[in-house]
C-alpha positions in Angstrom: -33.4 -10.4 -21.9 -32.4 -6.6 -22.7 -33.2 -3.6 -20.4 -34.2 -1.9 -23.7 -37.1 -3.9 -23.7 -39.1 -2.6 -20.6 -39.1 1.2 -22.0 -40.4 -0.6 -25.5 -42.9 -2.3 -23.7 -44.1 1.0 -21.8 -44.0 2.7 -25.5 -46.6 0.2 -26.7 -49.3 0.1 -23.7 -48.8 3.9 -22.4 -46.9 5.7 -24.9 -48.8 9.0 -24.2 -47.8 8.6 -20.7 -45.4 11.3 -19.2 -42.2 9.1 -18.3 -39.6 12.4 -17.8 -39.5 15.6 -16.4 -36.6 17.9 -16.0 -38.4 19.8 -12.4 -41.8 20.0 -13.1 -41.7 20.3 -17.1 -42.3 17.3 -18.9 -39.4 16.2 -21.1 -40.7 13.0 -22.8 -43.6 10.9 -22.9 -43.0 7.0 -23.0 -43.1 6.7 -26.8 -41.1 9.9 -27.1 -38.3 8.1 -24.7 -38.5 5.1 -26.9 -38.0 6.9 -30.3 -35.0 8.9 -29.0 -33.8 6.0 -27.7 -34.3 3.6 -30.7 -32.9 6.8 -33.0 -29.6 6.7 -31.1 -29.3 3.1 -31.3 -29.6 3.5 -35.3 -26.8 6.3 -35.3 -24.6 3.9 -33.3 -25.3 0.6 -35.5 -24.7 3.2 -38.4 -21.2 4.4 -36.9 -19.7 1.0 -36.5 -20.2 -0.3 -33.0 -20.5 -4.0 -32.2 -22.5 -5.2 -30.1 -20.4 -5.2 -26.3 -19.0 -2.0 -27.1 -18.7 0.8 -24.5 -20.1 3.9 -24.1 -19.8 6.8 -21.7 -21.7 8.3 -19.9 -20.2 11.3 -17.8 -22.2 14.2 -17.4 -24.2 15.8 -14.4 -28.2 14.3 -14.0 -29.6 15.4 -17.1 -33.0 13.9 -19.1 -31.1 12.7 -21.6 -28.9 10.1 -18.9 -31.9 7.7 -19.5 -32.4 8.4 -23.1 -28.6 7.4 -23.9 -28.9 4.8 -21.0 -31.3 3.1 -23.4 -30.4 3.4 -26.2 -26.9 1.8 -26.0 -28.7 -1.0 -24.6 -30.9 -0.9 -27.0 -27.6 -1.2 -29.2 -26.6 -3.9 -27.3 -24.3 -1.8 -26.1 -22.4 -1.6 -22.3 -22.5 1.4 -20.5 -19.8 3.0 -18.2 -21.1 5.5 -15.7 -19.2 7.8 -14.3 -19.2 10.1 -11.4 -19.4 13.9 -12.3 -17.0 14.4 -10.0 -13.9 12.6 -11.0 -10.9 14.5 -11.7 -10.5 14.3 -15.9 -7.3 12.1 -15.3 -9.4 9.7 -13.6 -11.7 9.4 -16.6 -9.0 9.2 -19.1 -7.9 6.3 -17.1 -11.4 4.4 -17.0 -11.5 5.3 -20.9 -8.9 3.6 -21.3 -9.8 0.8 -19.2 -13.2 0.2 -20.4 -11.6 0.4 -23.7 -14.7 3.4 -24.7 -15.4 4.4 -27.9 -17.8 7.2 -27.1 -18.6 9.4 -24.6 -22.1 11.0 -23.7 -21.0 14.1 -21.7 -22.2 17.9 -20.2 -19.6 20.7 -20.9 -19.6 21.7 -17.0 -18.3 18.3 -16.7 -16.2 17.8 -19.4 -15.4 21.2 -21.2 -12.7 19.9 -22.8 -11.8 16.4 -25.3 -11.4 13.4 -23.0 -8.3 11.3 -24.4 -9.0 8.3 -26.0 -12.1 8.3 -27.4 -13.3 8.0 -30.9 -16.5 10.6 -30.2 -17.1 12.7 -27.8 -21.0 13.8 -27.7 -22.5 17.2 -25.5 -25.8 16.1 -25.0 -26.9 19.8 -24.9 -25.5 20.5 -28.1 -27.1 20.2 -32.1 -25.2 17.7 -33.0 -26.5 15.6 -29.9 -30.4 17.0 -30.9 -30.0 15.5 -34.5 -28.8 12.2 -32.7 -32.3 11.8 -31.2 -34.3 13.4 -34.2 -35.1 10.1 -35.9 -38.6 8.8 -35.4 -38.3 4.8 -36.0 -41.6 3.0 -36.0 -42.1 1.2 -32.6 -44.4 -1.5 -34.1 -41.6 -2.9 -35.9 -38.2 -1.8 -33.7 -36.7 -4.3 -31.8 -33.8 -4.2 -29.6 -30.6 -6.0 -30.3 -31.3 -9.7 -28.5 -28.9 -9.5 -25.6 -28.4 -12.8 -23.6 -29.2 -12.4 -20.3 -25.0 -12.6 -18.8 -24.7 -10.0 -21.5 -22.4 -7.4 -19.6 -25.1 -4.2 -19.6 -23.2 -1.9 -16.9 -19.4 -1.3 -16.3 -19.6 -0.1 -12.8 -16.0 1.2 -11.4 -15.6 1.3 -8.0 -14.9 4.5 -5.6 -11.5 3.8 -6.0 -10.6 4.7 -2.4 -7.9 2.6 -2.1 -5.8 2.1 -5.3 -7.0 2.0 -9.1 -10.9 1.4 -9.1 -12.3 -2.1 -10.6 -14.6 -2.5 -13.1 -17.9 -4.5 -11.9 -19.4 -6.2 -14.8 -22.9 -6.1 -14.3 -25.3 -8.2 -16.7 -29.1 -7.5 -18.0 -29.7 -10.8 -15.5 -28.3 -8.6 -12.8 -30.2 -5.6 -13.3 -33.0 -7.4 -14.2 -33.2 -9.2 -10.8 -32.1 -5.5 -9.1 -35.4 -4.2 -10.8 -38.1 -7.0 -10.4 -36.6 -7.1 -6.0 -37.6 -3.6 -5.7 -41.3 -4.3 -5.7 -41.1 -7.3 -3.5 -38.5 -6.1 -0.6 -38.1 -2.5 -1.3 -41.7 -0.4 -2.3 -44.8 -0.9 -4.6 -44.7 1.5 -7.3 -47.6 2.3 -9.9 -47.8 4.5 -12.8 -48.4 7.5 -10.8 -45.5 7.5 -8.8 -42.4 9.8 -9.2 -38.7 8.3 -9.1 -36.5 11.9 -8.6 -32.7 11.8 -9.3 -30.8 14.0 -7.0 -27.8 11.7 -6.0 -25.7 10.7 -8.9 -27.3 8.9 -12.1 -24.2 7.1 -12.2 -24.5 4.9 -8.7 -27.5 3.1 -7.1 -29.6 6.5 -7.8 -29.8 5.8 -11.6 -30.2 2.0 -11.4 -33.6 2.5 -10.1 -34.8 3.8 -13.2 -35.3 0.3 -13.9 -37.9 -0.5 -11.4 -39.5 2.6 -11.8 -39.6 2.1 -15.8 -41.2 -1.1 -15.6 -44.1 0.0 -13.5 -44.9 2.8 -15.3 -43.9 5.4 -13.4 -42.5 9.1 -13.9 -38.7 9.7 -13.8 -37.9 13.5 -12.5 -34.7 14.8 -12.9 -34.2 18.6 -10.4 -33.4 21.2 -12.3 -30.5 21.7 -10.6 -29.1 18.7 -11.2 -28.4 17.8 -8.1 -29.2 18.3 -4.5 -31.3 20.9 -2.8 -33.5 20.3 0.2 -35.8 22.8 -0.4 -35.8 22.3 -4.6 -36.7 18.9 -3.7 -39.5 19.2 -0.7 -41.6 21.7 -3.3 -41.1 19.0 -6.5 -42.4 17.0 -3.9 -45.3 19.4 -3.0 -45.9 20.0 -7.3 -45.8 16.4 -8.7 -47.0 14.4 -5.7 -44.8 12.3 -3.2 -41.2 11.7 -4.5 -39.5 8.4 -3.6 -35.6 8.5 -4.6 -32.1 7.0 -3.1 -29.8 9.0 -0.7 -27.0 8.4 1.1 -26.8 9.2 4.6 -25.5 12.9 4.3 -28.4 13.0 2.3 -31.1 11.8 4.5 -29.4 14.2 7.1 -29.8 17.4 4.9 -33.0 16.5 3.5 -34.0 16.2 7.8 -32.7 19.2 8.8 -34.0 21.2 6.1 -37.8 19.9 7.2 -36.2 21.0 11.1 -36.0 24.5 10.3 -39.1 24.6 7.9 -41.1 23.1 11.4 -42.6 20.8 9.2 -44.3 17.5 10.7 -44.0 13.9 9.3 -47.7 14.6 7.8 -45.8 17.9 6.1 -43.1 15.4 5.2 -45.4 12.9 3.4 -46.6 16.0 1.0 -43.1 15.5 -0.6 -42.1 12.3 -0.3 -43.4 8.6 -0.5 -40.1 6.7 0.0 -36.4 7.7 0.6 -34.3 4.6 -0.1 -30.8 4.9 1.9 -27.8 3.2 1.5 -24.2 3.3 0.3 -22.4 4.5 3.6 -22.9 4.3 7.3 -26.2 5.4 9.1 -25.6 6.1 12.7 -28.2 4.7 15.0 -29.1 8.0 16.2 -29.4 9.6 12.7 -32.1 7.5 11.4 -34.0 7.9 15.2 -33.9 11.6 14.3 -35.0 11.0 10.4 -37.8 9.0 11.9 -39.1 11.5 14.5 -38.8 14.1 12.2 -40.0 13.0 8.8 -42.1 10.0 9.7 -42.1 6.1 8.3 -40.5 7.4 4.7 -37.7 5.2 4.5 -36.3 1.9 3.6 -32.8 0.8 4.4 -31.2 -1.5 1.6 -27.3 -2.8 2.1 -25.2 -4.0 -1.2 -22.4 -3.5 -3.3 -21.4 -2.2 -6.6 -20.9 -5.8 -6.9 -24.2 -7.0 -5.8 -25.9 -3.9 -7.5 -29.1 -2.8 -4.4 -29.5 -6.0 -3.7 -28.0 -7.6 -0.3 -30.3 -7.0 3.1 -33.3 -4.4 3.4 -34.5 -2.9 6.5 -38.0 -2.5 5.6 -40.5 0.3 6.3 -42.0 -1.8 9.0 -38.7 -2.6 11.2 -37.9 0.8 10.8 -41.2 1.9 12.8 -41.6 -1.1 15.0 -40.8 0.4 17.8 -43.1 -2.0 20.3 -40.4 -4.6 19.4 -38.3 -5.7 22.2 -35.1 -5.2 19.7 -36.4 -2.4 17.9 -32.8 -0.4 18.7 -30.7 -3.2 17.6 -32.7 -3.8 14.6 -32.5 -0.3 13.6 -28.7 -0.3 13.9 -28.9 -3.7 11.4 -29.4 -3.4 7.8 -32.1 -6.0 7.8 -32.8 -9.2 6.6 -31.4 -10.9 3.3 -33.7 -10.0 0.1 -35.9 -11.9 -1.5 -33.1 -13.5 -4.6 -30.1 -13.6 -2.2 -29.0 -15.5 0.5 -26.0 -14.1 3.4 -23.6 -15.6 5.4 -21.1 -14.5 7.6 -17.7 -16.7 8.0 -14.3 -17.0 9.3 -11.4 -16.3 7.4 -11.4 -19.8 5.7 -15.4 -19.7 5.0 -17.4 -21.6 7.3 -19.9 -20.5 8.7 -20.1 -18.8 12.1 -22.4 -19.6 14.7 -25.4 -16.8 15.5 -24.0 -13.5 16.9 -20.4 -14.3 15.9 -18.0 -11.7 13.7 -16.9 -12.3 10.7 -16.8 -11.6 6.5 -20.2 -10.9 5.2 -20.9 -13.2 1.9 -23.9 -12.8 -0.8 -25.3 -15.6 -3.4 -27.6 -14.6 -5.3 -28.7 -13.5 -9.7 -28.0 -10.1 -8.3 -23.8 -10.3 -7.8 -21.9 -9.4 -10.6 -20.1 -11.7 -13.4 -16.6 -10.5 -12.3 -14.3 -8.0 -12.7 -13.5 -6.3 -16.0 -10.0 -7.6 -17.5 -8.6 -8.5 -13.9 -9.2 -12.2 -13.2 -7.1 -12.1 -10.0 -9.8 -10.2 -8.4 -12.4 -11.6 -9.6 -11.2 -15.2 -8.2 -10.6 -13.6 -5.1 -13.8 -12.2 -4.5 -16.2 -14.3 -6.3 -15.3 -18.0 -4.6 -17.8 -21.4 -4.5 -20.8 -19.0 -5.9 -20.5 -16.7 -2.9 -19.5 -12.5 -3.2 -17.0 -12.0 -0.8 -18.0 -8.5 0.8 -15.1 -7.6 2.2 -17.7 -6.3 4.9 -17.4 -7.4 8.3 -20.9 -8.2 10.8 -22.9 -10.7 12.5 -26.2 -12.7 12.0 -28.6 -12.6 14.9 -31.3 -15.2 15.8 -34.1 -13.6 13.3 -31.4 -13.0 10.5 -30.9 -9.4 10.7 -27.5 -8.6 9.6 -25.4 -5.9 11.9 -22.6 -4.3 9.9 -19.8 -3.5 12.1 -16.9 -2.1 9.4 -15.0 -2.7 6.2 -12.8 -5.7 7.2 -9.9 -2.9 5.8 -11.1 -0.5 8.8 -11.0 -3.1 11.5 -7.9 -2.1 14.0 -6.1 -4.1 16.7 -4.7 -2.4 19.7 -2.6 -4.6 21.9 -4.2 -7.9 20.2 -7.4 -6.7 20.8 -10.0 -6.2 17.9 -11.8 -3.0 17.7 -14.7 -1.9 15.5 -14.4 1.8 14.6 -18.4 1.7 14.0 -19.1 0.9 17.6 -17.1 3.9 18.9 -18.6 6.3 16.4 -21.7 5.1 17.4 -21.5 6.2 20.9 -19.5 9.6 20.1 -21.9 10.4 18.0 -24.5 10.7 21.1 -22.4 12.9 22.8 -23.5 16.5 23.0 -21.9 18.8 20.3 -20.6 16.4 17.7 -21.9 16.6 14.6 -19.9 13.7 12.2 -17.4 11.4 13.8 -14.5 8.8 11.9 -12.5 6.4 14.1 -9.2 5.2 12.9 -6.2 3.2 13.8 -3.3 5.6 14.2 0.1 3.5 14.5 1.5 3.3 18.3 5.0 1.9 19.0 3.6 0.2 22.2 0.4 -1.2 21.6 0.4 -1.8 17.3 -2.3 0.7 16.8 -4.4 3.2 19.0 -8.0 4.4 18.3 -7.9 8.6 17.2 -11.0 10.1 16.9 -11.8 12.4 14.1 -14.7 14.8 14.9 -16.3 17.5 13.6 -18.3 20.0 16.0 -22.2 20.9 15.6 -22.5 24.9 14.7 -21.6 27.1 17.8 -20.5 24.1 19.3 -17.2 23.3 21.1 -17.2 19.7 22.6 -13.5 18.5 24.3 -11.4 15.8 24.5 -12.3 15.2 28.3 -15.8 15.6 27.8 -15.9 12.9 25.1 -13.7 10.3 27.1 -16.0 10.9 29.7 -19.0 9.8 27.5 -16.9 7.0 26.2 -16.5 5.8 29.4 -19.8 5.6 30.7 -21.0 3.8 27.5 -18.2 1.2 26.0 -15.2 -0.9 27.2 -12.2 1.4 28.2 -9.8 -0.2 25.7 -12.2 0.9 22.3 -12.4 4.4 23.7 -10.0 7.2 21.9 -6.7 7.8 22.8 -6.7 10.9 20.8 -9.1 13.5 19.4 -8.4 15.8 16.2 -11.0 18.2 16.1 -11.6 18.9 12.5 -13.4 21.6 10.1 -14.9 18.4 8.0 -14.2 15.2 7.0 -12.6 13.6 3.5 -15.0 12.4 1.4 -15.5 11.1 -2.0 -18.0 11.5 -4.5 -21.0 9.3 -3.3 -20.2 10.7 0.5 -18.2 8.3 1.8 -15.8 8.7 4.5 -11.9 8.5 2.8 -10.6 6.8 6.3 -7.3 6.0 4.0 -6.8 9.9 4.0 -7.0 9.9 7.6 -5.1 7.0 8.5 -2.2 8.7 5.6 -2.7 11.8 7.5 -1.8 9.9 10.9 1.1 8.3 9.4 2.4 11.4 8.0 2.5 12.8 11.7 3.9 9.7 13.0 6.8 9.6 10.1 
């Protein structure tokens, strides 16, 4: 069971096929993809790396990302994606982690040698051209015969508190990622468009997999990245996009379609699906999304360590809004897909009765083999067959999952358990707030006190008494904010997540 071979299968039956684009210029047909791919399997085999080696990969969205994606599987190779982002120290340290031996690379990412490595490869440059130049005969190549717990990904986490971990994700893993798409996620044919504006490296990339083995285009921006208006006319050229997003995503893909006045029939011109996941979305962002763009999304919850693959809140929750728990469901994350099963228990793992709190668990062919070289985690967070979350919700009746924090972000004030979400929730309806984070700030009286982090809508100017008033009128007095910082933006890291550790550091730093 390797990857490689669903891009040799697509070489056989529709090797004439467009399968890339870099904007709306074809890169490579199927059979192009595949003989690039084989060719740099050859030059690795040739240069001395095993089969379980590591390789790379950390560049900005480029073309070539799923040609050397493929080929080191088709190597038998792992691959270690990393954000474009990360500071070069931090990628010296996962080199030496993941133990690397090359690196795939762009020079605005990496200008200069990364430490550790035995190669270092531009993709832009000749001597990454000559890498791809051989043309192996398809009718004889055949990909090295990875076992299906074969590691095929070495996913590090965000890293937001301490070192990142290394999630060892297996061809079975990605496998079962792929084949879930089609049955919880969207149908896709072969003329369908898969664009990569979020990272390669995260969720964004792994559904190249679905998208490969149904035929389908693959459209990298020429930008690299993301543009709202790049991506509505790639849309408009090509035919309806579907791609992942995180939640500042969605929100700058909706207000771009705001100012343009465009309807959700205007919408649908550019885009089939939008997938989002990976961070928080507010209830009243996705009721805007929805107003403004139409039924174009799909909500998936999982982890690094259960790669896509945890609940989906499908295209038909999302619009049902005749439901008498429409609201509530669209504040969920869904149901359970199809290969997984959820739970949610106490601290010592039983399960909780409907509607109760506690630690969110996943079993399933989707959650990872473990941690790379640290056992200790692994043992904690991969117990009985179940994938400890570390995510905190509660089940209702019809199993729709409600997240309500990281079990890291949950605070207690006075004894009293409060769930940051719930309060940025309601803030975030109040009238001139753009983006909200709640934290626990440290209080010599009560343990911890909720402060409110929130950043203003343009021109707007909202204060701390108008926002305790709103509070007020909407959630019990002891989860409202004892204190409001009005800030210019909030910390993030590379896939747009809140840093609440910044916050909570910056609120220690004032207490200290």
């Amino acid at each position: 069971m390797n990857l490689a071979q669903l891009l040799l299968r697509q070489a056989r039956v529709a090797g004439d096929r467009i399968a890339i684009l870099e904007g709306t210029q074809p890169w490579a047909t199927h059979a192009q993809w595949a003989q690039r791919s084989a060719s740099l399997a050859q030059h690795f085999q040739a240069a001395g790396l095993q089969a379980g080696d590591r390789v790379l990969l950390f560049m900005r969205n480029h073309p070539r990302y799923l040609e050397v994606l493929w080929a080191a599987w088709w190597a038998g190779l792992v691959v270690v994606p990393v954000n474009a982002k990360l500071h070069p120290t931090e990628v010296a340290w996962i080199v030496e982690n993941a133990q690397a031996r090359w690196a795939f690379v762009t020079s605005d990412v990496a200008p200069d040698p990364i430490a550790g490595l035995e190669r270092q490869v531009d993709v832009e440059s000749p001597e990454a051209a000559a890498l791809f130049m051989g043309r192996p005969d398809l009718a004889d190549a055949v990909p090295w015969p990875s076992r299906p717990d074969d590691t095929a990904w070495l996913f590090y986490t965000s890293g937001t508190t301490g070192r990142p971990k290394g999630v060892m994700l297996t061809h079975r893993n990605l496998m079962t990622m792929g084949l879930t798409y089609f049955v919880d996620v969207d149908p896709v044919g072969p003329g369908d468009a898969m664009v990569y504006a979020a990272p390669m490296s995260h969720g964004c990339g792994l559904y190249a997999i679905p998208h490969l083995m149904a035929g389908a285009r693959h459209v990298v921006p020429a930008s690299g990245g993301v543009d709202p208006a790049e991506l509505f006319a790639l849309g408009r050229a090509l035919g309806p996009l579907s791609t992942f997003a995180a939640p500042t995503i969605v929100k700058r893909l909706v207000e771009h379609a705001e100012a343009q006045g465009l309807t959700p029939d205007g919408c649908s011109a550019s885009f089939k699906t939008v997938v989002y996941g990976g961070a928080p979305m507010y209830l009243e962002d996705i009721r805007r999304a929805l107003r403004v763009m139409g039924p174009r999304f799909v909500q998936i919850y999982g982890q690094g360590e259960t790669p896509m693959v945890g609940t989906v809140l499908s295209r038909v929750h999302l619009m049902d809004a005749a439901h008498p728990r429409h609201l509530a469901r669209l504040a969920s994350v869904g149901t359970a897909q199809a290969p997984v099963e959820i739970r949610v228990v106490d601290e010592r793992g039983r399960a909780l009765p409907t509607g109760e709190i506690g630690e969110v668990l996943v079993r399933g062919d989707s959650v990872m083999a473990g941690y790379w070289r640290n056992p200790q985690a692994s043992a904690q967070a991969l117990r009985d067959g179940w994938l400890w979350t570390g995510d905190v919700g509660c089940l209702d009746a019809d199993g729709f999952l409600t997240l309500k924090d990281r079990s890291k972000d949950l605070l207690i004030s006075g004894g009293a358990n409060i769930y940051p979400r719930e309060v940025e929730e309601v803030l975030l309806t109040a009238a001139g707030v753009a983006e909200v984070a709640v934290v626990g700030g440290p209080d010599p009286e009560w343990g911890e006190v909720v402060v409110a982090f929130v950043v203003a809508k343009a021109g707007a100017a909202p204060t701390a008494d108008a926002l305790d008033a709103h509070c007020l009128e909407r959630i019990a007095r002891f989860k409202r904010p004892k204190r409001y910082v009005f800030v210019p933006e909030l910390p993030k890291n590379h896939y747009g997540k809140v840093l609440k550790t910044a916050l909570r550091a910056q609120l220690q730093g004032q207490a200290a």
